[in-house]
C-alpha positions as YAML, in Angstrom:
chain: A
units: angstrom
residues:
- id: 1
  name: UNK
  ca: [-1.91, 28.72, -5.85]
- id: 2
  name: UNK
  ca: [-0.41, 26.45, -3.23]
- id: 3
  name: UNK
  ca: [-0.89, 23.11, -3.22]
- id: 4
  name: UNK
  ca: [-3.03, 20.92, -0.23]
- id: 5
  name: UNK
  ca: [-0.97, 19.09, 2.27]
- id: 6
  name: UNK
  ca: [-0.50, 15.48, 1.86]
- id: 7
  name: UNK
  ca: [1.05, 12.22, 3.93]
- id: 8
  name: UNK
  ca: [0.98, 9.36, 1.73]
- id: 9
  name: UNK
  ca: [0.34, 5.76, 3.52]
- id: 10
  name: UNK
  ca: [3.48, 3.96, 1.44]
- id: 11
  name: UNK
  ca: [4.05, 0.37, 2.18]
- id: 12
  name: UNK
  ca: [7.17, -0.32, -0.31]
- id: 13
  name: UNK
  ca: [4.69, -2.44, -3.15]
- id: 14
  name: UNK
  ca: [4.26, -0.98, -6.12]
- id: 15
  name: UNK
  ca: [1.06, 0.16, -6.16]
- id: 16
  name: UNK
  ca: [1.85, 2.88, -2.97]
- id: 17
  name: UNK
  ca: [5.51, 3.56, -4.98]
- id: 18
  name: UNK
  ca: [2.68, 4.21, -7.53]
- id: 19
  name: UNK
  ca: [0.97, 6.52, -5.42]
- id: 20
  name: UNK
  ca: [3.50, 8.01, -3.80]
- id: 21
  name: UNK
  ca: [4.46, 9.84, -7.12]
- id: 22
  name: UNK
  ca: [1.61, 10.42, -7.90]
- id: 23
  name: UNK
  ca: [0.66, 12.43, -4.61]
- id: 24
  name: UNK
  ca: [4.17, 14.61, -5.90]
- id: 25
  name: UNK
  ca: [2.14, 15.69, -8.48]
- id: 26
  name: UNK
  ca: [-0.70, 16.66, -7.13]
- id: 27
  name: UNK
  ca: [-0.17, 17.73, -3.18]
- id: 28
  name: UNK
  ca: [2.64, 18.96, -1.49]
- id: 29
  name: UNK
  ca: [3.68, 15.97, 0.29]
- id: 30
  name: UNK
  ca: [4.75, 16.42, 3.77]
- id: 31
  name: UNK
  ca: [5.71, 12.35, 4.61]
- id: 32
  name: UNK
  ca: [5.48, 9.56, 3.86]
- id: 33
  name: UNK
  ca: [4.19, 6.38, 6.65]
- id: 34
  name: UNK
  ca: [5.10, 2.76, 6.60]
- id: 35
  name: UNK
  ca: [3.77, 0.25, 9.11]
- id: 36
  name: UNK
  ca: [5.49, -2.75, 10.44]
- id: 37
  name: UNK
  ca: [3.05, -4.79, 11.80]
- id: 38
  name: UNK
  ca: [4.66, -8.15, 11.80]
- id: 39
  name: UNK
  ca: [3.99, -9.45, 8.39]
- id: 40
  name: UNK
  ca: [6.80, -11.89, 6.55]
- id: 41
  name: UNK
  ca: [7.13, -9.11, 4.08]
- id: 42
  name: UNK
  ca: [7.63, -5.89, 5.73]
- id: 43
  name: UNK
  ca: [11.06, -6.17, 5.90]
- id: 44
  name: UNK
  ca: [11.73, -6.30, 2.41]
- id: 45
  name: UNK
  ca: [8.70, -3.76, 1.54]
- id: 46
  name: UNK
  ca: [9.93, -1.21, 3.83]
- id: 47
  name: UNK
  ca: [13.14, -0.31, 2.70]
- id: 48
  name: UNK
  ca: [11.50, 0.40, -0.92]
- id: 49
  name: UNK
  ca: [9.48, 2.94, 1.04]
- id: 50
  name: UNK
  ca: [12.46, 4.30, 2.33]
- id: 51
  name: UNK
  ca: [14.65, 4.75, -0.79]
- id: 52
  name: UNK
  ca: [11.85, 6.61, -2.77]
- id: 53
  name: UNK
  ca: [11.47, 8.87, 0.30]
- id: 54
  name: UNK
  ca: [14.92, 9.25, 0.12]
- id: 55
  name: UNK
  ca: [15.48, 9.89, -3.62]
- id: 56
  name: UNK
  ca: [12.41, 12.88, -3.55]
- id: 57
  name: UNK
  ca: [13.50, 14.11, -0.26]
- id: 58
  name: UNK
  ca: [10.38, 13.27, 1.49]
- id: 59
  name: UNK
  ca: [10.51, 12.63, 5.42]
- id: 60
  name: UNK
  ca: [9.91, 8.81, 6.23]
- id: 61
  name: UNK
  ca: [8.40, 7.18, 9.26]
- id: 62
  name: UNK
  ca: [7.99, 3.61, 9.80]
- id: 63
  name: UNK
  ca: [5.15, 3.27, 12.68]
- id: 64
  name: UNK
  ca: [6.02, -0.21, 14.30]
- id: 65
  name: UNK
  ca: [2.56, -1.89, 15.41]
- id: 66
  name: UNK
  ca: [3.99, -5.07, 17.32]
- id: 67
  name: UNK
  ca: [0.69, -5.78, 18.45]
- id: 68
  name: UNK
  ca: [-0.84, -7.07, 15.45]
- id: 69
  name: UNK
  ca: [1.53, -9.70, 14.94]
- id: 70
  name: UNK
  ca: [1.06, -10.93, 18.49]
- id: 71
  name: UNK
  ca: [-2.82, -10.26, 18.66]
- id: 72
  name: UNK
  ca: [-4.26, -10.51, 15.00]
- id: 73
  name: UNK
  ca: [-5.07, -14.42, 13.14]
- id: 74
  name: UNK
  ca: [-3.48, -13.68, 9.46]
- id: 75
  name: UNK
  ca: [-1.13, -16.17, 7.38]
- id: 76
  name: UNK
  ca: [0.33, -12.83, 5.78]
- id: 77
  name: UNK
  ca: [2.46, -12.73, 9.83]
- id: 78
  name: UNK
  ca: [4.83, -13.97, 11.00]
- id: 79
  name: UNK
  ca: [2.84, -15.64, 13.68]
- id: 80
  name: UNK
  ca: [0.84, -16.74, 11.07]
- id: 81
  name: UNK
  ca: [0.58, -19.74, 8.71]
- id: 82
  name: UNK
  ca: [2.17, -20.80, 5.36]
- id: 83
  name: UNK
  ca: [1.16, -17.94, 2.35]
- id: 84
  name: UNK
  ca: [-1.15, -19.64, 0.12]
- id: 85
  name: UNK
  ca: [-0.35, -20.24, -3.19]
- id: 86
  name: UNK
  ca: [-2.82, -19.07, -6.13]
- id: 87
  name: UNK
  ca: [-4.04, -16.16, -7.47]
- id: 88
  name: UNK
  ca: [-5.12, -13.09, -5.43]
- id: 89
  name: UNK
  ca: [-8.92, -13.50, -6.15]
- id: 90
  name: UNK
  ca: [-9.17, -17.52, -5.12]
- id: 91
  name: UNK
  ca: [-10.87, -18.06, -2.05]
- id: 92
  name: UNK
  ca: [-7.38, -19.40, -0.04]
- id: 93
  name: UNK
  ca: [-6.00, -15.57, -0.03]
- id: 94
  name: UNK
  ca: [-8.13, -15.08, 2.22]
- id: 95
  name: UNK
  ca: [-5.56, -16.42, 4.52]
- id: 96
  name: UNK
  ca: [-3.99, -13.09, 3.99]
- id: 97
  name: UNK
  ca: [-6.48, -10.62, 4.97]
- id: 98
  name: UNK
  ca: [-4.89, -8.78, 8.36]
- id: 99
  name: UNK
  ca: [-8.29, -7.86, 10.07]
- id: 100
  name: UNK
  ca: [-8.95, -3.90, 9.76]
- id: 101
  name: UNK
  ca: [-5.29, -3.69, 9.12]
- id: 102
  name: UNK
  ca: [-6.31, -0.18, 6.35]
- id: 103
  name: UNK
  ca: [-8.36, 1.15, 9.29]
- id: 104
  name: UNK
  ca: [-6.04, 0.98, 11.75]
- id: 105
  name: UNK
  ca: [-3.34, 2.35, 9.35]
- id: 106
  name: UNK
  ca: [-5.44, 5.68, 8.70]
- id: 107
  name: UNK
  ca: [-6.55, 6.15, 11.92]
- id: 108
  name: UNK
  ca: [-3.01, 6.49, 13.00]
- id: 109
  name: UNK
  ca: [-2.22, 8.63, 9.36]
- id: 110
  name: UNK
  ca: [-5.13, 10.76, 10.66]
- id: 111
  name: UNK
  ca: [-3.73, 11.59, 13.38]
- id: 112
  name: UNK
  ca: [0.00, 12.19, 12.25]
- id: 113
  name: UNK
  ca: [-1.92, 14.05, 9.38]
- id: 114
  name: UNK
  ca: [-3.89, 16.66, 11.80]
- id: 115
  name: UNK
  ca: [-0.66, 17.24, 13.92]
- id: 116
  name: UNK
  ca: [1.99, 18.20, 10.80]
- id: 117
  name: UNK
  ca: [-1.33, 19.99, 9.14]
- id: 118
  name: UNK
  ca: [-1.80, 18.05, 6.50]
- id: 119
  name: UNK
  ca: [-5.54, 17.52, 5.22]
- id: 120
  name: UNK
  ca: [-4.79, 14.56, 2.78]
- id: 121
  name: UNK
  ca: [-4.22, 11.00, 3.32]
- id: 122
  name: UNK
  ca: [-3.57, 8.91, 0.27]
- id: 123
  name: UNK
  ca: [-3.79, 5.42, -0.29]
- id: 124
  name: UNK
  ca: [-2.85, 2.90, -2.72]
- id: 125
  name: UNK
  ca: [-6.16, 0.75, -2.43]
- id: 126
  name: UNK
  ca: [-7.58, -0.47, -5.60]
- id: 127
  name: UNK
  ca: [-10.36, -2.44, -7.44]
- id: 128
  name: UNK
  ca: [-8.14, -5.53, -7.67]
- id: 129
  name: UNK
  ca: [-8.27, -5.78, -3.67]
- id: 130
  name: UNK
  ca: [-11.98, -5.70, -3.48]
- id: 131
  name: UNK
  ca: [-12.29, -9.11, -4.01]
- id: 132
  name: UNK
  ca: [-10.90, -10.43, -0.56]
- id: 133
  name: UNK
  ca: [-10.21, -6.76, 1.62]
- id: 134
  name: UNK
  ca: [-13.07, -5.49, 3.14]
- id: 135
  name: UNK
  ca: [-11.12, -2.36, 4.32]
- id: 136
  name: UNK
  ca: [-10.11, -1.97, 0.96]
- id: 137
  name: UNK
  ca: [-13.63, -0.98, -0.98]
- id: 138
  name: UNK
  ca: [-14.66, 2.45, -1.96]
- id: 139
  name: UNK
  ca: [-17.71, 1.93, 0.73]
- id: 140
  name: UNK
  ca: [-15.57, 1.43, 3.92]
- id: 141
  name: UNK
  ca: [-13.15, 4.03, 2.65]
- id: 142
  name: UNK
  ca: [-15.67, 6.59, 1.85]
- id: 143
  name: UNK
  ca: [-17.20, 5.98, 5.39]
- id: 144
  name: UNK
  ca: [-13.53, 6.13, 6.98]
- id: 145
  name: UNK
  ca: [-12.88, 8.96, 5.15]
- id: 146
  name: UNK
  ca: [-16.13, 10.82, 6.23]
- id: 147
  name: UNK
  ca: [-15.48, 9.60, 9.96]
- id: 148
  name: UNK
  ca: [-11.85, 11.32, 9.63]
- id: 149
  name: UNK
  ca: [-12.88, 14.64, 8.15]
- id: 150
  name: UNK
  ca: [-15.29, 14.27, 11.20]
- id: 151
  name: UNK
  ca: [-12.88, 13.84, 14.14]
- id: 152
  name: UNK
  ca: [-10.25, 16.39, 12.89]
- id: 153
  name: UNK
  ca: [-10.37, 19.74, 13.42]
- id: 154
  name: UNK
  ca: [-8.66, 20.29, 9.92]
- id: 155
  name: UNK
  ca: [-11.35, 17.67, 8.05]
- id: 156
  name: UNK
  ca: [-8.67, 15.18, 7.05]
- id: 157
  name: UNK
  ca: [-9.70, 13.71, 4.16]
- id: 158
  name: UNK
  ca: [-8.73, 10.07, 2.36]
- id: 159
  name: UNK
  ca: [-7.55, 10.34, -1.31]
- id: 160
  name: UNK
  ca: [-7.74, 6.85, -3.01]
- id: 161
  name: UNK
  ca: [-6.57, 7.74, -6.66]
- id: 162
  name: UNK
  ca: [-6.80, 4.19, -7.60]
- id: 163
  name: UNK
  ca: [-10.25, 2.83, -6.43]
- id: 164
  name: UNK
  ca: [-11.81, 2.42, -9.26]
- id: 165
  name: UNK
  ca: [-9.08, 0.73, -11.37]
- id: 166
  name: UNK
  ca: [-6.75, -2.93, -11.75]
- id: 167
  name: UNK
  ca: [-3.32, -3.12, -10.86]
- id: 168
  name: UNK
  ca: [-2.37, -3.20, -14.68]
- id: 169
  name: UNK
  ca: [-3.77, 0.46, -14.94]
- id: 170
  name: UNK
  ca: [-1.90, 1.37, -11.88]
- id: 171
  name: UNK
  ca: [1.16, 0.52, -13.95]
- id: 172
  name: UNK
  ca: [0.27, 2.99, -16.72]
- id: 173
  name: UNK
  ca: [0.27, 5.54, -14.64]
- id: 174
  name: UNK
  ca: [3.35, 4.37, -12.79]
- id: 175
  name: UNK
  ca: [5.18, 4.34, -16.15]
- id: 176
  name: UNK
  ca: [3.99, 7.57, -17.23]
- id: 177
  name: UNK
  ca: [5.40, 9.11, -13.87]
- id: 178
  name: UNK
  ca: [8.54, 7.14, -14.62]
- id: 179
  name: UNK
  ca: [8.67, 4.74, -11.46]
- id: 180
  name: UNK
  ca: [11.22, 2.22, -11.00]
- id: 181
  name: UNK
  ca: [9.28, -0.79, -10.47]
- id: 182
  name: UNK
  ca: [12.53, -3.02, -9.72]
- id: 183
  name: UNK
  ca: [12.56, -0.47, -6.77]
- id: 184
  name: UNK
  ca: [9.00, -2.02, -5.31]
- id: 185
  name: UNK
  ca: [8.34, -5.52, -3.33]
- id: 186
  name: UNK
  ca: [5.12, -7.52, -3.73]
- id: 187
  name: UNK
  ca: [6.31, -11.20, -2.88]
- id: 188
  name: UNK
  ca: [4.14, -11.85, 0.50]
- id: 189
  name: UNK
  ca: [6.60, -14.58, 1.49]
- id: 190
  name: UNK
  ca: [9.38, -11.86, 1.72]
- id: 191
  name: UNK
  ca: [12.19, -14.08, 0.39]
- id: 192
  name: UNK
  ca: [15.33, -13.09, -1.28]
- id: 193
  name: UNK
  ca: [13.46, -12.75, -5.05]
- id: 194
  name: UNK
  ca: [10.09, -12.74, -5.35]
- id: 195
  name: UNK
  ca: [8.20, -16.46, -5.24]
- id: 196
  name: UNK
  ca: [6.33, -16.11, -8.74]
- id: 197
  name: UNK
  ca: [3.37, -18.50, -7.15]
- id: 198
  name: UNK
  ca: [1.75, -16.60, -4.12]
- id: 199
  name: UNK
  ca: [-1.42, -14.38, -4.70]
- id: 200
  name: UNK
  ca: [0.60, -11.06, -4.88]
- id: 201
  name: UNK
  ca: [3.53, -12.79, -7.59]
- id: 202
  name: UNK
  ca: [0.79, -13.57, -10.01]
- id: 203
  name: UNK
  ca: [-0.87, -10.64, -9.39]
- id: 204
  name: UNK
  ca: [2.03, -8.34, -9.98]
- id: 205
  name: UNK
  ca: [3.35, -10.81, -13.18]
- id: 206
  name: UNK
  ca: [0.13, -10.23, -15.06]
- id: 207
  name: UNK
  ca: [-0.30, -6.15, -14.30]
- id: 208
  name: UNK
  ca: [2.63, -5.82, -16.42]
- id: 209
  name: UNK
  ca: [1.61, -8.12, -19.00]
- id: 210
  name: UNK
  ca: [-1.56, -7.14, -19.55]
- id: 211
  name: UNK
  ca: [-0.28, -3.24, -18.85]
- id: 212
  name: UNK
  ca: [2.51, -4.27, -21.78]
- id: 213
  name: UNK
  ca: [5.06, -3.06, -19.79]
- id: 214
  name: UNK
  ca: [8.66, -4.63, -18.78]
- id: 215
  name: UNK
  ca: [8.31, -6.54, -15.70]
- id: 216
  name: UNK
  ca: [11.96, -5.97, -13.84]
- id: 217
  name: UNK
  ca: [10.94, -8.52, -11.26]
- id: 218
  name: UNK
  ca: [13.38, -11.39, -10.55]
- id: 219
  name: UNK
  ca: [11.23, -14.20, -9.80]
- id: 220
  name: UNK
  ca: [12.38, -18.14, -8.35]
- id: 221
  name: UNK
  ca: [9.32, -19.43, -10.52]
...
């Protein structure tokens, strides 16, 4: 039986690296997307993205959305503020949040989707975003998703494997598939080595500790 069509949304960060294997497993996966929308870390993300495309022989596309840099109020651009520092959940990451920046992503996966006939779209979004994305939660994405499968002719559908669950049990899974987590960026002040204090840092520090698993990460702090 053949598999369903995929096109994985994969930013670079380990929890789309995550995904992006994942996906392999289950769908045939006909690309992968990446979106540079102006944020300080997209040029260290992206070429993640690109290597594990690369390495499975997966096409690659980076979308380049100039306009929400220029148009959008977000610290996480480059035409934003200074990146709070603090963990994910406190009320300063906040700062972060790029407005609809998941729902513009898979409207434009939705149509790349429908035009290489694939009928799956999966993303990396998971419960440890809830807290401060509201185009992150299982109710926007269940309404995007049933929006999608509405304006497609092939009923495009969102996959969100990881919902449901924390970033530490993204890394099980990600160490069962074998993923090379030194091979992922997180750090939203994009940097040379990861910061260790911003939101993301801490956030990726305790996944692995509380996953058990070998952080790789080089951090300054």
């Amino acid at each position: 039986m053949s598999k369903e069509k995929a096109v994985v949304l994969l930013s670079g960060g380990m929890d789309s690296v995550t995904a992006f294997y994942w996906a392999l497993e289950k769908f045939e996966v006909l690309a992968a997307l990446s979106f540079d929308y102006g944020s300080k870390h997209n040029e260290r993300e992206i070429p993640f993205a690109a290597h594990h495309c690369k390495k499975e022989n997966v096409k690659h596309t980076v979308v380049s959305l100039p306009f929400v840099n220029e148009l959008f109020q977000s610290d996480l651009l480059k035409s934003g503020g200074e990146i709070p520092e603090g963990h994910y959940e406190a009320e300063n990451m906040k700062q972060t949040v790029v407005p609809f920046r998941n729902g513009i992503m898979l409207s434009i996966a939705a149509g790349y989707a429908e035009s290489i006939e694939a009928k799956r779209l999966v993303i990396a979004a998971h419960a440890g975003d809830h807290a401060i994305y509201p185009d992150c939660r299982e109710s926007f994405m269940s309404s995007m998703s049933s929006a999608i499968e509405e304006g497609t002719y092939l009923g495009v559908a969102i996959t969100r494997p990881f919902i449901s669950d924390r970033k530490e049990n993204i890394v099980v899974v990600g160490e069962k598939l074998g993923v090379d987590y030194s091979m992922t960026w997180s750090c939203y002040k994009g940097k040379e080595k990861h910061c260790g204090k911003c939101g993301t840092c801490m956030e990726r520090k305790e996944a692995f500790q509380l996953a058990k698993a070998k952080d790789p990460t080089l951090y300054e702090n």
